[in-house]
KEROLUM-887157 format. One record per atom (N, C-alpha, C, O): residue in three letters; x, y, z. Coordinates in steps of 0.001 Angstrom, whole numbers, plus 500000, padded with zeros to 6 digits. Example, Ala and Ser with C-alpha at 12.3 -4.5 7.8 and 13.67 -1.06 7.14 Angstrom:
2
ALA513190494310507800/ALA512300495500507800/ALA513200496700507800/ALA514236496681508465/SER512850497750507080/SER513670498940507140/SER512900500030507870/SER513409501138508039/
This chain:
245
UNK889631161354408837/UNK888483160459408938/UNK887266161021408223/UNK886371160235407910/UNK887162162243407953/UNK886270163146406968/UNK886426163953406238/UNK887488164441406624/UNK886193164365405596/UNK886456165543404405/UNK887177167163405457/UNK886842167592406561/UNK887817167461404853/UNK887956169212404968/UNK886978169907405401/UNK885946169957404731/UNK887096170644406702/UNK886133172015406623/UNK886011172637405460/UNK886949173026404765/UNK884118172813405072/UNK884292173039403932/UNK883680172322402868/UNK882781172747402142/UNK884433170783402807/UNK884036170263401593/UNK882876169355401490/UNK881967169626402275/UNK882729168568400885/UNK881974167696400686/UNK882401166338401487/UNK883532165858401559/UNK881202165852402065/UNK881744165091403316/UNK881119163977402460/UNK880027164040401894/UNK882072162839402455/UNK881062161225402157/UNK880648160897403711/UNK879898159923403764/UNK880865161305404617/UNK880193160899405997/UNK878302161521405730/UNK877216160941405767/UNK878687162800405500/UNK876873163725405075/UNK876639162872404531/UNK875781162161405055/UNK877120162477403410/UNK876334161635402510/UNK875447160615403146/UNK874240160745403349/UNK876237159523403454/UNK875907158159404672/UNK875155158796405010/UNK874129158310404533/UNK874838159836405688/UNK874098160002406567/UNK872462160362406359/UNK871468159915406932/UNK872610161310405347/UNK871801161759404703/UNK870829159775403727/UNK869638159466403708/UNK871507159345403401/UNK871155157836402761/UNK870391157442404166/UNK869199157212404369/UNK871673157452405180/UNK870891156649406438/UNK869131156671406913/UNK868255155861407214/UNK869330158378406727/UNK867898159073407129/UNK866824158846406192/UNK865643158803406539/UNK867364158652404607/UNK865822158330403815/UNK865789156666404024/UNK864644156222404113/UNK866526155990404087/UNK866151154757404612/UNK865710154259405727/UNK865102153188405736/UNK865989155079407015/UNK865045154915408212/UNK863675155496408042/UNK862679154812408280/UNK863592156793407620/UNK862259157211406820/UNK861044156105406766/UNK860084155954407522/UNK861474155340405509/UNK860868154629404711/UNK860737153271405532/UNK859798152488405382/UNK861603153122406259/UNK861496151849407368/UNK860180151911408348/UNK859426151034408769/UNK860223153013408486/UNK859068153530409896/UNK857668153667409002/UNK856600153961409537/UNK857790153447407737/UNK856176152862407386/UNK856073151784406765/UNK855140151492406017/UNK857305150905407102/UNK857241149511406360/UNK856940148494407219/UNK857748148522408148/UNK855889147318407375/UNK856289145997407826/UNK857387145465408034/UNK858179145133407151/UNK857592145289409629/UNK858625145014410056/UNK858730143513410108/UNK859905143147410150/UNK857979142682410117/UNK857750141407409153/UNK856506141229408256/UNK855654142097408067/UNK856514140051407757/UNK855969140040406138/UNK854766139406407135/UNK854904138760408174/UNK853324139899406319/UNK852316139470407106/UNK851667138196405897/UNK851199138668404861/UNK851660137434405972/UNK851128136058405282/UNK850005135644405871/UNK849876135866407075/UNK848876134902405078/UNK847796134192405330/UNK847728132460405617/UNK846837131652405356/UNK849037132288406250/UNK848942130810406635/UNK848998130170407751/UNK849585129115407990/UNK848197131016408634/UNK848329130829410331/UNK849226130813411178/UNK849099130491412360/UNK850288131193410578/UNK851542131824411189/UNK852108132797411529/UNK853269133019411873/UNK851032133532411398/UNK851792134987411125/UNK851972135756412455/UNK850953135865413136/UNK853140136318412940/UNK853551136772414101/UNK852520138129414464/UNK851932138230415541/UNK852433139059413441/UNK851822140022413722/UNK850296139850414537/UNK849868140304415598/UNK849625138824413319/UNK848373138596413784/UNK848405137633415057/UNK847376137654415733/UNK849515136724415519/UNK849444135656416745/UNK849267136691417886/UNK848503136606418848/UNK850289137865417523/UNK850368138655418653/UNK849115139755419057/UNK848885140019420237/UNK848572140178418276/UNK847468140603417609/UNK846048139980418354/UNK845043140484418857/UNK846493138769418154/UNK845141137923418691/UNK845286137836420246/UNK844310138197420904/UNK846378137404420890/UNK846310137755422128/UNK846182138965422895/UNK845627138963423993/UNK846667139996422369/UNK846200141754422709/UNK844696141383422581/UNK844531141047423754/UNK843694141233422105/UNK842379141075421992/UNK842048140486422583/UNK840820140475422496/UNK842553139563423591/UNK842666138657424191/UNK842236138718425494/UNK841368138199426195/UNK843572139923425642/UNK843652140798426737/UNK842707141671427374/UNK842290141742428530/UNK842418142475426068/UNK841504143161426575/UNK840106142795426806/UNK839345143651427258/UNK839722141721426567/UNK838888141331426758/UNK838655140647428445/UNK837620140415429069/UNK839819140500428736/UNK840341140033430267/UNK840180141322431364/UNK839722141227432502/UNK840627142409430779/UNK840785143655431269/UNK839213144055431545/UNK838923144611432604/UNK838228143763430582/UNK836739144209430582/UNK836216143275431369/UNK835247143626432043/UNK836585142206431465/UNK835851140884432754/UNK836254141503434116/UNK835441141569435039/UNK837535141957434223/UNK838283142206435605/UNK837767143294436037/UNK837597143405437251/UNK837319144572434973/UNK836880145694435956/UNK835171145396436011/UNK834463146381436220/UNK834670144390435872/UNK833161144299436129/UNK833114143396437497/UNK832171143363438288/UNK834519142569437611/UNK834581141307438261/UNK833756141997439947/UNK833103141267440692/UNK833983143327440189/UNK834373144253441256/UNK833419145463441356/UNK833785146423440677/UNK832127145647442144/UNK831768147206442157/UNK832813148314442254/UNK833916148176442784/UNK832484149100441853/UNK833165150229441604/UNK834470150447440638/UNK834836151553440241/UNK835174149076440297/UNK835984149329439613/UNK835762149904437966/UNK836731150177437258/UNK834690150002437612/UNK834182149912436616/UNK834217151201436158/UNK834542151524435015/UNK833641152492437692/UNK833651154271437602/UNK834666154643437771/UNK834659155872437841/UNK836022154040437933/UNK837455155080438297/UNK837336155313437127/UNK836732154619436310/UNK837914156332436933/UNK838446157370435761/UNK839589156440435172/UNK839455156574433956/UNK840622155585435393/UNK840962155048434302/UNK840114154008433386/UNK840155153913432159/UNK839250153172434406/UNK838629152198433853/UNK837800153099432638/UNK837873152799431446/UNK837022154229433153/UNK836467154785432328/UNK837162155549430522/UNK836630155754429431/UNK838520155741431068/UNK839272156096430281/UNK839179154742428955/UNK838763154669427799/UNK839560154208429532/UNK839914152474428972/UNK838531152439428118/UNK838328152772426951/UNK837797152005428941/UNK836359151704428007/UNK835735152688426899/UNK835178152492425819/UNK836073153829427638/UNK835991154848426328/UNK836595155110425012/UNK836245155768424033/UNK837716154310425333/UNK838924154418423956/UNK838888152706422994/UNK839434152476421915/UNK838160151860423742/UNK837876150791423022/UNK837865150560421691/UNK838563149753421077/UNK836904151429421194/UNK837108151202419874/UNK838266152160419138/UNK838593151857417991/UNK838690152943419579/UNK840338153491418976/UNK841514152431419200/UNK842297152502418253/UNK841850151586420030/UNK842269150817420965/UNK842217149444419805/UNK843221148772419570/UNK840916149198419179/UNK840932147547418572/UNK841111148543416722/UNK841276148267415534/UNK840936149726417603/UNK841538149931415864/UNK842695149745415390/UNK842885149189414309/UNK843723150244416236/UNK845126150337416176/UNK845671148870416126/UNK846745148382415772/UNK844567148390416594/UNK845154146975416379/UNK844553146203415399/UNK844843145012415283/UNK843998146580414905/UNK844015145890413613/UNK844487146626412223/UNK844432145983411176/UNK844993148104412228/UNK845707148595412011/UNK847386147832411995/UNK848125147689411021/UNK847598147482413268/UNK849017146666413039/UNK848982145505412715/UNK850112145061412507/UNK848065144690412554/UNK847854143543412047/UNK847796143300410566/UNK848257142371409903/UNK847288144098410301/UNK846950144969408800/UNK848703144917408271/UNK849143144406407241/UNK849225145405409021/UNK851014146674408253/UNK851747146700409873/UNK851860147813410386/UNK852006146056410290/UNK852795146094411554/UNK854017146683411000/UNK855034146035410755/UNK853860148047410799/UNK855313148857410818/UNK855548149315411794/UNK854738148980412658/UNK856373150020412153/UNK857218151089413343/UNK856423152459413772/UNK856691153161414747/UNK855229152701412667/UNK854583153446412852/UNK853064153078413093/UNK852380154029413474/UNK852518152061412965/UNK851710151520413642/UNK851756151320414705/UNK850888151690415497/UNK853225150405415141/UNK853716149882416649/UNK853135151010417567/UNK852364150901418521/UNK853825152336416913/UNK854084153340417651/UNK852409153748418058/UNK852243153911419266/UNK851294153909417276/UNK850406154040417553/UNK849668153176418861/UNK848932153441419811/UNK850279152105418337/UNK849152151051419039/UNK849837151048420620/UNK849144150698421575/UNK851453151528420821/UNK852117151609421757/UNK851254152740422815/UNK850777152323423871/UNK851131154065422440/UNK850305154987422986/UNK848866154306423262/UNK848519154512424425/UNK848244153804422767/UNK846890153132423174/UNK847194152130424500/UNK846460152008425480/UNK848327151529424285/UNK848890150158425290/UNK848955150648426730/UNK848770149842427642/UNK849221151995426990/UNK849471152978428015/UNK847858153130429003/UNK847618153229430207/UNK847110153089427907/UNK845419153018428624/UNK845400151742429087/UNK845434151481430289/UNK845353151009428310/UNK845281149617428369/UNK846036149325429693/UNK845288148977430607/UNK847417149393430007/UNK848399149449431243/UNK847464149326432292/UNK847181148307432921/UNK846780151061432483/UNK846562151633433686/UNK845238151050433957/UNK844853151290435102/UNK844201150159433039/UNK842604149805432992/UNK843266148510434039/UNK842914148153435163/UNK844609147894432929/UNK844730146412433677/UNK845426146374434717/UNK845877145249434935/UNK845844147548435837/UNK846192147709437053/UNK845204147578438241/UNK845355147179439396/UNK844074148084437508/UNK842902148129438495/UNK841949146882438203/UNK841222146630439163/UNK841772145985437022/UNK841344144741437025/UNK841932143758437614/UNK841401142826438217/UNK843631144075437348/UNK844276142701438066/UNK844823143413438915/UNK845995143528438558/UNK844619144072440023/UNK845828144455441520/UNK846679144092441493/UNK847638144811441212/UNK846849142553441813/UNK847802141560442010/UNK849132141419440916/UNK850070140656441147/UNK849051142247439742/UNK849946142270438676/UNK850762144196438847/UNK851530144535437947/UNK850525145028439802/UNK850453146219439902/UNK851818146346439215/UNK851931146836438091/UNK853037145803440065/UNK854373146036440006/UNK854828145503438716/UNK855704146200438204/UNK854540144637438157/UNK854802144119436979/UNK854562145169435898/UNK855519145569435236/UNK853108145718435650/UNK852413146377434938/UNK853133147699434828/UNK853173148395433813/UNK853777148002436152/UNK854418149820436181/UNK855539149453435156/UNK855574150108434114/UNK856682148221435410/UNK857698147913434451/UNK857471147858432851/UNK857966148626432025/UNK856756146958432652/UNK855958146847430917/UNK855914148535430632/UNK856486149060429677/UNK854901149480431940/UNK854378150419431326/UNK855696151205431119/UNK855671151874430086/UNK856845151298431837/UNK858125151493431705/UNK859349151449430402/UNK860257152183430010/UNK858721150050430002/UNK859209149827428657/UNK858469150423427366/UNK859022150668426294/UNK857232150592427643/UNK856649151293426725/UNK856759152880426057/UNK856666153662425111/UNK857036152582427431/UNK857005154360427659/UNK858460154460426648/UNK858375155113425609/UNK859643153853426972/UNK860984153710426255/UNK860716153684424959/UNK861112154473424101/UNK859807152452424798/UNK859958152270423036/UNK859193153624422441/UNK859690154359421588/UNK858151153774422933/UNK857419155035422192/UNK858171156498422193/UNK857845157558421659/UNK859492156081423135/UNK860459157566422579/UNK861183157350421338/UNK861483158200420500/UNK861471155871421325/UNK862658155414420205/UNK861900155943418709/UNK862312156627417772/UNK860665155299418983/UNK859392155446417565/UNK859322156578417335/UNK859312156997416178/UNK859240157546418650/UNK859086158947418131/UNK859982159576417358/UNK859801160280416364/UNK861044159230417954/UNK862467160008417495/UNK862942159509416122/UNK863477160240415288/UNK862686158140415953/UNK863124157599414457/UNK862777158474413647/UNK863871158966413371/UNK862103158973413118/UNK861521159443411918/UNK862390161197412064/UNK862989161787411165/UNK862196161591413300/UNK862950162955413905/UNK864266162887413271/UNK864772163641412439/UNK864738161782413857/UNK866257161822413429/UNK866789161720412221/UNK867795162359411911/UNK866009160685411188/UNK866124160405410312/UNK865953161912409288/UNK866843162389408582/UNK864556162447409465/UNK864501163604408863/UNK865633164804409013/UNK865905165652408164/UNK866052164687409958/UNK867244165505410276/UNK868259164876409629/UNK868808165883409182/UNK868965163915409217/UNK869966163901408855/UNK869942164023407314/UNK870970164160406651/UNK868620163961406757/UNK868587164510405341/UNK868314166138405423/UNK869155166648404682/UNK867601167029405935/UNK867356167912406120/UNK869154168652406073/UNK869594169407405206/UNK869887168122407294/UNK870881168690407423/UNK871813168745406147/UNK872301169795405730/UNK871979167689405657/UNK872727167480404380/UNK872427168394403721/UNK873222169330403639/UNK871145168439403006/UNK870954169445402484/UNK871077170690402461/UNK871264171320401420/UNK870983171227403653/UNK870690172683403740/UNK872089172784403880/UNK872379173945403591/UNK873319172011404243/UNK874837172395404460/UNK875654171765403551/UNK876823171519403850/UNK874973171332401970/UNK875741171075400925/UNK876607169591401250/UNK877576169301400549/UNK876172168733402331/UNK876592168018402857/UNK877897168156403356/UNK878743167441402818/UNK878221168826404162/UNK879026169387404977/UNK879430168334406071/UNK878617167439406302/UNK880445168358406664/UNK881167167855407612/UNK879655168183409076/UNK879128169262409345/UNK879399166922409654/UNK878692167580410673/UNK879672167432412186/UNK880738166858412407/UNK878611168356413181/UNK879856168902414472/UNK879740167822415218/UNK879300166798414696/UNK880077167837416462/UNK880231166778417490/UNK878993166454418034/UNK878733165304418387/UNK878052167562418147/UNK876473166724418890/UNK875974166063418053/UNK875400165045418442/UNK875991166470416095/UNK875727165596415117/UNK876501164185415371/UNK875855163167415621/UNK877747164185415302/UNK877838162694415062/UNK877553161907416397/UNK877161160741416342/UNK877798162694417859/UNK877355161755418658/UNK875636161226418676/UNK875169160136419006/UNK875097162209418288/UNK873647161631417788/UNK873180160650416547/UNK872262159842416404/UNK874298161134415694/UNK874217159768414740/UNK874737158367415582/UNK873948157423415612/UNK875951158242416208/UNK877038157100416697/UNK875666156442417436/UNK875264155347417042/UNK874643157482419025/UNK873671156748419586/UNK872331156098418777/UNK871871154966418925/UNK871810157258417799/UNK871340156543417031/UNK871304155762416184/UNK870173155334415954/UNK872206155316415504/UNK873004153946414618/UNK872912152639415483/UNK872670151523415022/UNK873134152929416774/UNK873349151814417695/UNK872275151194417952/UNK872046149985417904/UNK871106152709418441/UNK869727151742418848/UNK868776151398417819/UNK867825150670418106/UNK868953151899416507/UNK868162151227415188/UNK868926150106414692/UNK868295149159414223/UNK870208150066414724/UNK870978149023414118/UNK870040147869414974/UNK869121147226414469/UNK870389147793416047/UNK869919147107417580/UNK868508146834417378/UNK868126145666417297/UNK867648147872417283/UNK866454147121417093/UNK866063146634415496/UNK864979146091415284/UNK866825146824414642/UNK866225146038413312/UNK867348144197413316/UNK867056143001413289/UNK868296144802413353/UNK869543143713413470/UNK869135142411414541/UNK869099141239414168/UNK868823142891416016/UNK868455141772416775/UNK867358140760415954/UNK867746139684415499/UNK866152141151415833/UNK865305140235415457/UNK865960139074414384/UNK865730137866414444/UNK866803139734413424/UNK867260138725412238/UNK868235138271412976/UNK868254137293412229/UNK868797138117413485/UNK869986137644414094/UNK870039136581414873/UNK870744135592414671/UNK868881136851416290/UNK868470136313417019/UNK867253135078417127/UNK866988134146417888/UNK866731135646415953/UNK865281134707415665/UNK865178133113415091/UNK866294132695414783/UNK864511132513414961/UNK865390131059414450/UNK864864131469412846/UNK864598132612412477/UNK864804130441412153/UNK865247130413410764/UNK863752130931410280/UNK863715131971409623/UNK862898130451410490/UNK861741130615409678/UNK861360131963410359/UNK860617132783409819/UNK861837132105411397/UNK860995133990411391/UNK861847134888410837/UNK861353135938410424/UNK863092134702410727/UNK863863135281410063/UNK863611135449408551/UNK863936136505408008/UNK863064134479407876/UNK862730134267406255/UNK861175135503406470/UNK861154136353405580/UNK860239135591407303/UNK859689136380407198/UNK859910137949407889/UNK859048138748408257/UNK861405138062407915/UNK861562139317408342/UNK861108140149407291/UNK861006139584406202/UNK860809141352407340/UNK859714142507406224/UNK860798143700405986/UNK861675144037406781/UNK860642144024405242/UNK861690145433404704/UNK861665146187405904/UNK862777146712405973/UNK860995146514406874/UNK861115147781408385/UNK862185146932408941/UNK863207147581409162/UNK862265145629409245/UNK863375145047410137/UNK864560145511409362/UNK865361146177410019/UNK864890145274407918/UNK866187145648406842/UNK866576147144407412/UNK867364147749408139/UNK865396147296406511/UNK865595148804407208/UNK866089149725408427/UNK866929150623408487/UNK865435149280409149/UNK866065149722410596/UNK867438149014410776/UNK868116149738411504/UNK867957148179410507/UNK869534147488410472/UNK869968147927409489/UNK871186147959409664/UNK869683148386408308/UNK870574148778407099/UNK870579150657407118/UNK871206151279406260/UNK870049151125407855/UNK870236152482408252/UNK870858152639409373/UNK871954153199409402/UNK870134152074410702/UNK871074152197411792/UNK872772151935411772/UNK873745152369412388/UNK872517150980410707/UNK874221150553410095/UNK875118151912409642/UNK876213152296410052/UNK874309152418408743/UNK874933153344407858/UNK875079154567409015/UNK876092155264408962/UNK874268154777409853/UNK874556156187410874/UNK875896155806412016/UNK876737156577412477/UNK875737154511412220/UNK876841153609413053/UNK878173154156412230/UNK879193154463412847/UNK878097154236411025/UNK879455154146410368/UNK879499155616410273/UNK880642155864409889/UNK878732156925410449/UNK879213157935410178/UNK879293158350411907/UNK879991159361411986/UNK878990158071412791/UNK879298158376413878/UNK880702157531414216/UNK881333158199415036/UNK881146156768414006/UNK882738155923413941/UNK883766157193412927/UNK884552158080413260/UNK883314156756411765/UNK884454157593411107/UNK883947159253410760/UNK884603160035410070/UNK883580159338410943/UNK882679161248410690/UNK883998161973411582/UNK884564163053411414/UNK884256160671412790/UNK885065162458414181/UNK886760162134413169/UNK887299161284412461/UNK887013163670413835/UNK888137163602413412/UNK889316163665414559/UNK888976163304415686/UNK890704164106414358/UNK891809163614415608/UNK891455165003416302/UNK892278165351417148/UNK890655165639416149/UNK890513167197417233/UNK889369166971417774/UNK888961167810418577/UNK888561165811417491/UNK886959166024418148/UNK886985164742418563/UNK886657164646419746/UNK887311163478417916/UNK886796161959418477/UNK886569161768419982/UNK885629161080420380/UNK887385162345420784/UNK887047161961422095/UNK886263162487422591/UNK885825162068423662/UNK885765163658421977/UNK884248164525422598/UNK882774163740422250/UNK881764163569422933/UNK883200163277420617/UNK882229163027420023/UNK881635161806420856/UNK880463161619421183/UNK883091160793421188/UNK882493159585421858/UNK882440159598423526/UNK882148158490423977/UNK882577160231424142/UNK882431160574425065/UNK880821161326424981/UNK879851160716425431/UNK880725162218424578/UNK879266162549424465/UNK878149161359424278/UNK877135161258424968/UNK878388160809423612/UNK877643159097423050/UNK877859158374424454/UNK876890157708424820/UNK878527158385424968/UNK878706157249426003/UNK877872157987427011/UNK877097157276427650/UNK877876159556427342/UNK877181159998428297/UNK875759159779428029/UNK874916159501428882/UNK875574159918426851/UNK873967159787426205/UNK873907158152426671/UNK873065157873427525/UNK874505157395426303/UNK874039156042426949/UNK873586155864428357/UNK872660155196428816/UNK874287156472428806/UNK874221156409430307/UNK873498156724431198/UNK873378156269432336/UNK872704157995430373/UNK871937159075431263/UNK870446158535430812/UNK869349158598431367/UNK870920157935429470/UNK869291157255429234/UNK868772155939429972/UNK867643155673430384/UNK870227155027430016/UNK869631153820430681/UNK869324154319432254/UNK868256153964432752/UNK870412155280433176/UNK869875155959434250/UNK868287156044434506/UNK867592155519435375/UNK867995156827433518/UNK866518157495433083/UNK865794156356433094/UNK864930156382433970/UNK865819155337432435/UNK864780154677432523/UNK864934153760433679/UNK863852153216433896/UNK865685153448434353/UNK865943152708435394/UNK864850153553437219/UNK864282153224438260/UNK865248154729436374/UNK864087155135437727/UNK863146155789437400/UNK862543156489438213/UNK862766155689435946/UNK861477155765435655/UNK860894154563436200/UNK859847154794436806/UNK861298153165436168/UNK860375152563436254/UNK859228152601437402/UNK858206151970437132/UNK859270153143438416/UNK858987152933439753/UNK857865154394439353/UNK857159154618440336/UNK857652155108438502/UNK856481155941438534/UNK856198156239436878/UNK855953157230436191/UNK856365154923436681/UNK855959154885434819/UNK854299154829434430/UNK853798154314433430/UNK853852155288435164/UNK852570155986434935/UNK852506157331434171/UNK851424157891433995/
């Protein structure tokens, strides 16, 4: 299923391709931003502003809510906060997201104490956030690693934690670039942006070196390791949610 100990692996290869194309994904528009009042980035964009502007009514609505230390947190980061967002409005790539994701986390904890009544809801969102801003982090990690590795090992056959880290990561970039085109109806799909390609046309390519990379002495470690990594992550976030603060 791979080259010889030793030789030159076309799996490294894939892989090494995979990683400069996720690279380059994580500073691309993940859809195409257009000036004809349609545009997803900015719709979404406009309601975050929206928000926070809801968030600044709610902690005045109330004495004292205004001096907790998150509210204060919140109001203090305001203008970093409408930067990032117009920053992604601007280039809504994977690396914007990721920015504006870490800001969203203030934002969370300001709109716990404006709206009470949303507490339990708010810990979940902050739950998911918390998720995506590992995925964002790690993209670029992983990606750099699988060119890094190539290189420095002549593109070499990689071991079993390599491909089970390629097999999980193939899955959840394939997954998050692939869903949107797939799933979306026709016209958001026509404005999908090179980061959506990207993230599906790399996650693809790591998918295929974590499948065929193992060989008949390792496959069941390799995928077995991958399946534990699935498991322990959805675990993980399942009881994160309940203290995703």
């Amino acid at each position: 299923m791979s080259a010889q100990r030793g030789e030159l692996s076309q799996t490294s290869v894939l892989g090494a391709i995979a990683g400069l194309i996720l690279l380059i994904a994580f500073v691309t528009p993940i859809v195409r931003v257009v000036d004809d009042g349609r545009d997803e980035a900015a719709s979404m964009m406009s309601a975050y502003r929206e928000e926070l502007v809801q968030i600044e009514l709610g902690l005045q609505a109330e004495p004292g809510r205004a001096e907790l230390p998150e509210a204060l947190f919140f109001t203090s980061g305001l203008v970093d906060i409408r930067a990032r967002v117009d920053a992604f409005e601007r280039s809504p790539s994977p690396a914007n997201g990721l920015l504006l994701l870490v800001e969203t986390k203030r934002v969370l904890r300001a709109a716990a104490i404006a709206e009470p009544e949303r507490v339990v809801e708010l810990h979940r969102v902050s739950a998911v956030v918390d998720a995506l801003c590992l995925v964002l982090v790690l993209l670029p990690l992983i990606a750099g690693l699988q060119v890094v590795r190539g290189v420095l090992t002549n593109f070499r056959r990689a071991g079993t934690l390599g491909l089970a880290l390629a097999l999980v990561a193939g899955l959840v970039y394939f997954g998050l670039g692939a869903f949107p085109l797939v799933d979306a109806p026709a016209a958001a799909r026509a404005r999908a942006g090179l980061g959506s390609w990207g993230l599906a046309i790399g996650g693809g390519l790591l998918l295929v070196v974590g499948v065929f990379g193992v060989r008949r002495d390792n496959w069941w470690r390799v995928y077995g390791l991958a399946i534990a990594g699935v498991v322990a992550a959805t675990v993980a976030l399942a009881l994160h949610v309940d203290g995703a603060w």
